[in-house]
mmCIF file of the N, C-alpha and C atoms, coordinates in Angstrom:
data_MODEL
# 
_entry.id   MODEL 
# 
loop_
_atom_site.group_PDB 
_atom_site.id 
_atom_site.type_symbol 
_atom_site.label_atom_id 
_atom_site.label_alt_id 
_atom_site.label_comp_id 
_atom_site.label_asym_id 
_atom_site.label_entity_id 
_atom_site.label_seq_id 
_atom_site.pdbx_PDB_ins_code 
_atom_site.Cartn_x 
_atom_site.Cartn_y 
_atom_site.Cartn_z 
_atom_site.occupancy 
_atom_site.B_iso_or_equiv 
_atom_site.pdbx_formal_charge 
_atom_site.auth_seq_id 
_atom_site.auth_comp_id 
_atom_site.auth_asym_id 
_atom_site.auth_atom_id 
_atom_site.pdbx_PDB_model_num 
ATOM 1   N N  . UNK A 1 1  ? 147.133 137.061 122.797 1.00 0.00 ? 1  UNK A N  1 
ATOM 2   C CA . UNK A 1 1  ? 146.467 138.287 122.415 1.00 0.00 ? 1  UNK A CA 1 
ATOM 3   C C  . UNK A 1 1  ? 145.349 138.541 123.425 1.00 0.00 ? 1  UNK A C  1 
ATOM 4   N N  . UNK A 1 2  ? 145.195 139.825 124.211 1.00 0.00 ? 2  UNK A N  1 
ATOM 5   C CA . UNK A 1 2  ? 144.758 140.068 125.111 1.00 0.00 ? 2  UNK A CA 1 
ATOM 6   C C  . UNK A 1 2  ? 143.425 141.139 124.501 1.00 0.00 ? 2  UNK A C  1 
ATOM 7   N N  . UNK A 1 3  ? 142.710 141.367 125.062 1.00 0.00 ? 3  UNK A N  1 
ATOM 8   C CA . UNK A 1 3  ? 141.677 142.545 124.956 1.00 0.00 ? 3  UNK A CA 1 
ATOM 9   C C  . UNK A 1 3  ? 142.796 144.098 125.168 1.00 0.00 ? 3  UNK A C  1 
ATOM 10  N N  . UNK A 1 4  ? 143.130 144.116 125.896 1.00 0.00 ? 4  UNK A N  1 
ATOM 11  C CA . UNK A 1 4  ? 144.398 145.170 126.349 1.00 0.00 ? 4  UNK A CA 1 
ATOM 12  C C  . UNK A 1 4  ? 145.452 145.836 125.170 1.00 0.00 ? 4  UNK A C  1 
ATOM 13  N N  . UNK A 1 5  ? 145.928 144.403 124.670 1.00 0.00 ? 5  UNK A N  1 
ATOM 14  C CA . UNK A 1 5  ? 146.856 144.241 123.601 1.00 0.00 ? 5  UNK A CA 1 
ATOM 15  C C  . UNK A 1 5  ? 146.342 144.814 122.469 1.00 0.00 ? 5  UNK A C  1 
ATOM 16  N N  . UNK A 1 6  ? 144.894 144.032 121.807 1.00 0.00 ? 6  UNK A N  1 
ATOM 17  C CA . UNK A 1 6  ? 144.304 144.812 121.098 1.00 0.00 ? 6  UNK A CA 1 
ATOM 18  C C  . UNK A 1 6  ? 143.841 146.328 120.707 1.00 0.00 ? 6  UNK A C  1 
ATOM 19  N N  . UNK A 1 7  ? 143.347 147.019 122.096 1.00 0.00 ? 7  UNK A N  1 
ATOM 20  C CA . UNK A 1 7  ? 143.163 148.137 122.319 1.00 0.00 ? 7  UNK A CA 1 
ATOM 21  C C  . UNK A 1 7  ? 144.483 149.367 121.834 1.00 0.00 ? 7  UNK A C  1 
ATOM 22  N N  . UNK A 1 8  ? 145.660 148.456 122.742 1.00 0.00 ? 8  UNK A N  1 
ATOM 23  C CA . UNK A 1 8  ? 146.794 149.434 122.661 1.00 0.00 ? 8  UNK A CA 1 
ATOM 24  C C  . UNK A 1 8  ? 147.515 149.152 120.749 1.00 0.00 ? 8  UNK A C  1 
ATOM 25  N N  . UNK A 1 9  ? 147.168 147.981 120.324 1.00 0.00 ? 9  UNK A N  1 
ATOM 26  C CA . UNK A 1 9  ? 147.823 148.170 118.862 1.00 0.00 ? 9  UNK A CA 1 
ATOM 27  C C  . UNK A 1 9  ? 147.146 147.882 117.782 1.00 0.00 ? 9  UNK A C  1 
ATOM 28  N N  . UNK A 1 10 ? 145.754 148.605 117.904 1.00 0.00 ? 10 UNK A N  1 
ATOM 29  C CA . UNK A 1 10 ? 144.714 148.229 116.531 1.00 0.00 ? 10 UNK A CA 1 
ATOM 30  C C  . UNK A 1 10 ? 143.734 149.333 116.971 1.00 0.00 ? 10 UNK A C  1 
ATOM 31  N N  . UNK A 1 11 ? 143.819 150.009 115.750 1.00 0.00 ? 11 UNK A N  1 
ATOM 32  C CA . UNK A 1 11 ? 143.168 151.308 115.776 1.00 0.00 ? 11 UNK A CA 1 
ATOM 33  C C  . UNK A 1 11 ? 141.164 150.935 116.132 1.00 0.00 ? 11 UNK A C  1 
ATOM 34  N N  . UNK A 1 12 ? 140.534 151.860 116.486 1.00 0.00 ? 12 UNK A N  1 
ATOM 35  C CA . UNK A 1 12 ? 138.874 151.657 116.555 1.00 0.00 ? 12 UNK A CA 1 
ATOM 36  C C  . UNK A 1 12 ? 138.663 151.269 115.261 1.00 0.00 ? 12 UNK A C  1 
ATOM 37  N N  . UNK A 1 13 ? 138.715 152.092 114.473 1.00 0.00 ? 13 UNK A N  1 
ATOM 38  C CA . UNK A 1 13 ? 138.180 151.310 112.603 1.00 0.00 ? 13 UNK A CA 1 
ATOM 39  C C  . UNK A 1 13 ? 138.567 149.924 112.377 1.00 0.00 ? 13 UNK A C  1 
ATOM 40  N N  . UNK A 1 14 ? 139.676 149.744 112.700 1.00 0.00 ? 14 UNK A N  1 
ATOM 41  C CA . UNK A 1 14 ? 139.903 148.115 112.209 1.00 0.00 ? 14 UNK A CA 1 
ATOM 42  C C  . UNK A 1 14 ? 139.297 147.084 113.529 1.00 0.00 ? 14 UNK A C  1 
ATOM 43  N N  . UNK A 1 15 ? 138.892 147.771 114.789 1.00 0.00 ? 15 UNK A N  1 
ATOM 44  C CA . UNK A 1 15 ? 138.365 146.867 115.415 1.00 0.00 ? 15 UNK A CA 1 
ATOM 45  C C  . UNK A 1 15 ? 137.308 146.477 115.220 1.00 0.00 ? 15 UNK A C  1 
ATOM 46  N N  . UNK A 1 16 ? 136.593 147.474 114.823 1.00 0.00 ? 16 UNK A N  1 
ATOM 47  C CA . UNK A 1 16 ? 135.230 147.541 113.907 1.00 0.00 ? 16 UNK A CA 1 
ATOM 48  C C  . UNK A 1 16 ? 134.893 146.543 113.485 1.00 0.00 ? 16 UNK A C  1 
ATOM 49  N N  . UNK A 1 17 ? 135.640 146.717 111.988 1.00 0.00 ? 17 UNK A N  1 
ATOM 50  C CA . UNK A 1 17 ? 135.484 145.787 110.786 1.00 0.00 ? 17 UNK A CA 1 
ATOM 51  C C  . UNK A 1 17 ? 135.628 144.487 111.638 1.00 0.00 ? 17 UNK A C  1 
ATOM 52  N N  . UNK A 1 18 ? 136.760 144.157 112.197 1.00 0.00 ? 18 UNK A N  1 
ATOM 53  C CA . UNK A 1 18 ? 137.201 142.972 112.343 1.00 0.00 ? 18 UNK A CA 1 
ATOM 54  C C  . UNK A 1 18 ? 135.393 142.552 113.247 1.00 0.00 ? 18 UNK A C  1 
ATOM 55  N N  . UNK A 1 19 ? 135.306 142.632 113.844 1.00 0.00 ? 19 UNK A N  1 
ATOM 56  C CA . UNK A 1 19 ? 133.871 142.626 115.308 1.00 0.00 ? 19 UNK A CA 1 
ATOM 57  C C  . UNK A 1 19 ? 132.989 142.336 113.841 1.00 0.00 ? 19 UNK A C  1 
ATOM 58  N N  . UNK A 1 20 ? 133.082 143.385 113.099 1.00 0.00 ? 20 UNK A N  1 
ATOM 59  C CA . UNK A 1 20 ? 131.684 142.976 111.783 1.00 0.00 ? 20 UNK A CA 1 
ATOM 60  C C  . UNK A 1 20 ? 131.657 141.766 111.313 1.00 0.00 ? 20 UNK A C  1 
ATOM 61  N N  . UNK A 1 21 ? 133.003 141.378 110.849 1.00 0.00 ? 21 UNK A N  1 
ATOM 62  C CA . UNK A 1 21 ? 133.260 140.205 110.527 1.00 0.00 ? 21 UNK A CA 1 
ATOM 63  C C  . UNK A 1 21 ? 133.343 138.791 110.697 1.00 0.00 ? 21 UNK A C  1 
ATOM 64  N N  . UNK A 1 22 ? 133.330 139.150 112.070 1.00 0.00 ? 22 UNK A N  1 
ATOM 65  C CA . UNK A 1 22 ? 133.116 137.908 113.185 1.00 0.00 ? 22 UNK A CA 1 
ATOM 66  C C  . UNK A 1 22 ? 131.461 137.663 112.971 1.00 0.00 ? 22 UNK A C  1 
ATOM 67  N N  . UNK A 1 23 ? 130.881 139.016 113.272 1.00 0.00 ? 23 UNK A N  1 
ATOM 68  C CA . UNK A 1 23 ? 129.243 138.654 113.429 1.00 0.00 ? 23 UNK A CA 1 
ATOM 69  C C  . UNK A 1 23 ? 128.450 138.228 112.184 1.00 0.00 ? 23 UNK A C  1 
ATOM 70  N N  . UNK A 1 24 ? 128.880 138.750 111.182 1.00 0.00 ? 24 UNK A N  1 
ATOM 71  C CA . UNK A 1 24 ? 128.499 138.396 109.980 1.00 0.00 ? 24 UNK A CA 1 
ATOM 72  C C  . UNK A 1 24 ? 127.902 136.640 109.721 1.00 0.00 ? 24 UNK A C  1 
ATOM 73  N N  . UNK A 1 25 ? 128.558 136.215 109.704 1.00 0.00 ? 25 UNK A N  1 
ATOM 74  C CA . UNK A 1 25 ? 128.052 134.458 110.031 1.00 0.00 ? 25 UNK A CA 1 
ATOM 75  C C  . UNK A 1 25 ? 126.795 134.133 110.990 1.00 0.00 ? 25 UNK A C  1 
ATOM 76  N N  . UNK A 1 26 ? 127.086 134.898 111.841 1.00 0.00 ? 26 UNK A N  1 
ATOM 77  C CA . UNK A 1 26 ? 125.804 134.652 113.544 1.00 0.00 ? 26 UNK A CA 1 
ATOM 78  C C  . UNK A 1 26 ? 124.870 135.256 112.501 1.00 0.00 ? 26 UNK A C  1 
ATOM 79  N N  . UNK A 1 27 ? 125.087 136.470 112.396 1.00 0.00 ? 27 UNK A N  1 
ATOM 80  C CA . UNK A 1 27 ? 123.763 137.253 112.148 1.00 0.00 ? 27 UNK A CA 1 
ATOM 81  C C  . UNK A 1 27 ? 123.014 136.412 110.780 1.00 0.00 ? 27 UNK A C  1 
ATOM 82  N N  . UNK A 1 28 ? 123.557 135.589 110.556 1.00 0.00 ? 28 UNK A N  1 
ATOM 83  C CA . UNK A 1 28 ? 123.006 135.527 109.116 1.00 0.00 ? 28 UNK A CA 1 
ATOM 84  C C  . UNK A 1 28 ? 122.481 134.008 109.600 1.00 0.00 ? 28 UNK A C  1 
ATOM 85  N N  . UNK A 1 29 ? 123.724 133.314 110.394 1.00 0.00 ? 29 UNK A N  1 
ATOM 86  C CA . UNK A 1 29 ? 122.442 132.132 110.954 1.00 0.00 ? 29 UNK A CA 1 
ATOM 87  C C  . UNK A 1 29 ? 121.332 132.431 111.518 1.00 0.00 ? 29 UNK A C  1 
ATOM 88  N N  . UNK A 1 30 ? 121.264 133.515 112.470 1.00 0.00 ? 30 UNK A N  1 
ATOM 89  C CA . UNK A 1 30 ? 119.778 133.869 112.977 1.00 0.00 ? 30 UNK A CA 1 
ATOM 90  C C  . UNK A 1 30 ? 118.815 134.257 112.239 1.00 0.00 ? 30 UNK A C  1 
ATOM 91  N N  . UNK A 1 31 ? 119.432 135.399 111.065 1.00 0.00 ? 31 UNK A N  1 
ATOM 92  C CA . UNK A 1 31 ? 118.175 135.555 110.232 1.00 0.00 ? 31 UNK A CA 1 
ATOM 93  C C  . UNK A 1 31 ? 117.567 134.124 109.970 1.00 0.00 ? 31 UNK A C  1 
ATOM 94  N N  . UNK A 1 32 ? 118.131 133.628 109.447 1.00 0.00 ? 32 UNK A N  1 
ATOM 95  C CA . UNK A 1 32 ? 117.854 132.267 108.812 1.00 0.00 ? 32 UNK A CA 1 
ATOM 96  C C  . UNK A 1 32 ? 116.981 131.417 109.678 1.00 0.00 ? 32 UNK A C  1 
ATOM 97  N N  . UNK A 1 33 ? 117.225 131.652 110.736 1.00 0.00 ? 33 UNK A N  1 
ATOM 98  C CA . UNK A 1 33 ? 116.990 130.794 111.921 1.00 0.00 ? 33 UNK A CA 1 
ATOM 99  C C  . UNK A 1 33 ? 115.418 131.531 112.098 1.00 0.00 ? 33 UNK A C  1 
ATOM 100 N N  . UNK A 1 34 ? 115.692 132.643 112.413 1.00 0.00 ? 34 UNK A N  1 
ATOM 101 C CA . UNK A 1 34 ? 113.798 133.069 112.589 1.00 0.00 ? 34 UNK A CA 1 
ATOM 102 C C  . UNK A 1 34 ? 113.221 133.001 111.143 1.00 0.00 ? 34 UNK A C  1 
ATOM 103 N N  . UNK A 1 35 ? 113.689 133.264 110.115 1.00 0.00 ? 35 UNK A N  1 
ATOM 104 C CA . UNK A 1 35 ? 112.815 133.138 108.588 1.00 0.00 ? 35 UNK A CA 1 
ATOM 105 C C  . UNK A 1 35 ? 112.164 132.036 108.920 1.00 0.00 ? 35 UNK A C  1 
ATOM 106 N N  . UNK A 1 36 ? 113.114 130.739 109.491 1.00 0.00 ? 36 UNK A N  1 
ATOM 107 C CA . UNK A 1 36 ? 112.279 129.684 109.193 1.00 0.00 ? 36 UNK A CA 1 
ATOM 108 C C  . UNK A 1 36 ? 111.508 129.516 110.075 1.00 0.00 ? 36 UNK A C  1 
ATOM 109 N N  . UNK A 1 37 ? 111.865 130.163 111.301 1.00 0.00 ? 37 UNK A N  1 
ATOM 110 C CA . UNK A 1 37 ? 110.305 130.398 112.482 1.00 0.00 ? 37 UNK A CA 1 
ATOM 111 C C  . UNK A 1 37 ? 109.227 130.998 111.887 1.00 0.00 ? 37 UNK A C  1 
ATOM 112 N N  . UNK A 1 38 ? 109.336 131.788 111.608 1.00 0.00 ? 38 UNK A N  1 
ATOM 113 C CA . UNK A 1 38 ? 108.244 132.353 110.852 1.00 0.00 ? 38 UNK A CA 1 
ATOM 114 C C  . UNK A 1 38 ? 107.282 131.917 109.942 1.00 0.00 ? 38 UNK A C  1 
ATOM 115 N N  . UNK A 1 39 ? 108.203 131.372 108.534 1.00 0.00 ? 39 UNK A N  1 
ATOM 116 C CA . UNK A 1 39 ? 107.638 129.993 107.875 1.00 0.00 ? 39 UNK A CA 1 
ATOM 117 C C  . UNK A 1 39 ? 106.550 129.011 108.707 1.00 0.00 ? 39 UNK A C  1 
ATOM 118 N N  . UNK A 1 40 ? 107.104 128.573 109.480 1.00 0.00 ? 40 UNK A N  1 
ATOM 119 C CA . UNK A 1 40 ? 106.905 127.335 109.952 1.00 0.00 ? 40 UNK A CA 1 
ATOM 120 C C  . UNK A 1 40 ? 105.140 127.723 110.916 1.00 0.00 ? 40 UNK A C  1 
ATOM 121 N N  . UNK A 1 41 ? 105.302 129.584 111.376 1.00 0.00 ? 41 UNK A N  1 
ATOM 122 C CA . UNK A 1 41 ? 104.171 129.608 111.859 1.00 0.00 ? 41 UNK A CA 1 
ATOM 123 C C  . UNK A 1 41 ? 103.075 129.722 111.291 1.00 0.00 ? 41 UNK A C  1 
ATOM 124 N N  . UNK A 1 42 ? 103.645 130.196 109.833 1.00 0.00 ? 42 UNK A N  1 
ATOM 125 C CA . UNK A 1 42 ? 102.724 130.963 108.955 1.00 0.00 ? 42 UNK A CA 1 
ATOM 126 C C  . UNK A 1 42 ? 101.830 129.603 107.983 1.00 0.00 ? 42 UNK A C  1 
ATOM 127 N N  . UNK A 1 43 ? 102.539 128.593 108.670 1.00 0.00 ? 43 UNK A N  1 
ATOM 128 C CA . UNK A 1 43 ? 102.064 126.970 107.965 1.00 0.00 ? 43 UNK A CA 1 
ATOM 129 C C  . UNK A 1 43 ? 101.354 126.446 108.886 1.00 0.00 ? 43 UNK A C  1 
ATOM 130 N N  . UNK A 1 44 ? 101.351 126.739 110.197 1.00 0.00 ? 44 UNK A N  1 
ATOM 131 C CA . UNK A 1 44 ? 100.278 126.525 111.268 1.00 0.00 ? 44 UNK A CA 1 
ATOM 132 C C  . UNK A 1 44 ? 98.887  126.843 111.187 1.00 0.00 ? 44 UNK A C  1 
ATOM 133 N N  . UNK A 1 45 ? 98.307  125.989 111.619 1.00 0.00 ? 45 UNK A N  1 
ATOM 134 C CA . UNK A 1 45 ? 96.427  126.165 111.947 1.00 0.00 ? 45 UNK A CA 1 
ATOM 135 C C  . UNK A 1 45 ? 96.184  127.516 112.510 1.00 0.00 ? 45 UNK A C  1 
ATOM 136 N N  . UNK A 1 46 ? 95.666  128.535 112.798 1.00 0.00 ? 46 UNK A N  1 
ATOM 137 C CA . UNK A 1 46 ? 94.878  129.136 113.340 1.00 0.00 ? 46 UNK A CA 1 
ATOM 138 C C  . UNK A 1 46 ? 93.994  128.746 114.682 1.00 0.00 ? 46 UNK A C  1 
ATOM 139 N N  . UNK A 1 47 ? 93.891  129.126 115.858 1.00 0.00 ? 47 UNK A N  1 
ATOM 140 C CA . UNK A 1 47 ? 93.160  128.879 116.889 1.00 0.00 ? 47 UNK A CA 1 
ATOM 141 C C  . UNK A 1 47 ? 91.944  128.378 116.078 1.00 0.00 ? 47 UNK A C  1 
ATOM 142 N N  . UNK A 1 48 ? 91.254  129.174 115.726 1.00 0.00 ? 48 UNK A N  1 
ATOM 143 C CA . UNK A 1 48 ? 90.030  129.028 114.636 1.00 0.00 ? 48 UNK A CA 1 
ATOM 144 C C  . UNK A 1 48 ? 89.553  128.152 114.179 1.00 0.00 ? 48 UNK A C  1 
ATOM 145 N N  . UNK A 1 49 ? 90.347  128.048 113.267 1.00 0.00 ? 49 UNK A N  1 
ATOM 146 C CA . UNK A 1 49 ? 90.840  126.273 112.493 1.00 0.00 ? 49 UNK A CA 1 
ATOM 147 C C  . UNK A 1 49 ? 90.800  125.259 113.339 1.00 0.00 ? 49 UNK A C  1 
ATOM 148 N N  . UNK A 1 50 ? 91.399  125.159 114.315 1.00 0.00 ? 50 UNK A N  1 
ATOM 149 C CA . UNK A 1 50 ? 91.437  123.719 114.732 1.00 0.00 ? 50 UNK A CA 1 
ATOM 150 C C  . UNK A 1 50 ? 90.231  123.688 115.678 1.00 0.00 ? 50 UNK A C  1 
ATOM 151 N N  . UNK A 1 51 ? 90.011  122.191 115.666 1.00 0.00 ? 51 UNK A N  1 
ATOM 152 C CA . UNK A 1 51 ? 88.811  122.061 116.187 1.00 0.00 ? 51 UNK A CA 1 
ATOM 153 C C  . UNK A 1 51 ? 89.050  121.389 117.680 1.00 0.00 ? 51 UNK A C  1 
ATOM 154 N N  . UNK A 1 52 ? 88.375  121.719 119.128 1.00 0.00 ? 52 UNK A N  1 
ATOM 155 C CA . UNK A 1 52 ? 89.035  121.377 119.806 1.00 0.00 ? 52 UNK A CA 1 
ATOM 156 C C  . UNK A 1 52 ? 87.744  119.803 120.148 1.00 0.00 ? 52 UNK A C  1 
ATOM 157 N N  . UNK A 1 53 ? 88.234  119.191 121.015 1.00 0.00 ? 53 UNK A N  1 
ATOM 158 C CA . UNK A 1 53 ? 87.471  117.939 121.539 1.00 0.00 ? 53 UNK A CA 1 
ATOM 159 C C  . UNK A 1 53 ? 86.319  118.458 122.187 1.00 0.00 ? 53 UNK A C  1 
ATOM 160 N N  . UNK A 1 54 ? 85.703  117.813 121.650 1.00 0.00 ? 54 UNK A N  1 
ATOM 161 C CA . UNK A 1 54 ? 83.971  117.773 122.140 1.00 0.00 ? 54 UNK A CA 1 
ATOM 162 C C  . UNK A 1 54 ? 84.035  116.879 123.625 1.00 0.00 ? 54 UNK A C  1 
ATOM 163 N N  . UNK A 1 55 ? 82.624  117.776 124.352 1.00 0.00 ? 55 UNK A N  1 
ATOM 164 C CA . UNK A 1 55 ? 82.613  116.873 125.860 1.00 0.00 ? 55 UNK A CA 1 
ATOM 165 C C  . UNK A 1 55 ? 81.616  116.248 125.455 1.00 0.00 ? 55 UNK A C  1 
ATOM 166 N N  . UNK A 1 56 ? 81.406  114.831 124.685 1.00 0.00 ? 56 UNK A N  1 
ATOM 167 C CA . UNK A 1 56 ? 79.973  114.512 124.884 1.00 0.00 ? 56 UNK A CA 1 
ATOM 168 C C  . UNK A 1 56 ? 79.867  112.971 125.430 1.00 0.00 ? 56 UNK A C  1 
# 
């Protein structure tokens, strides 16, 4: 099954769906994937907060 093949015997709508369907999984690991970036920053110190080393 070729890109070619496809084109010439599968209408645009069903290429669609099918392309949606594929991404569906990715897209949903990435959400997932930045939620927990996000999380993870929003559990971080603040510049502020942390205290840096004293020169003394």
């Amino acid at each position: 099954m070729t890109k070619d093949w496809l084109i010439d015997n599968v209408d645009m709508f069903t290429l669609v769906e099918f392309a949606q369907f594929v991404m569906e999984p990715v897209t949903a690991r990435l959400k997932a994937m930045q939620e927990t970036k996000e999380g993870t920053e929003k559990n971080l110190p603040s510049p502020s907060e942390t205290s840096s080393p004293s020169s003394e």
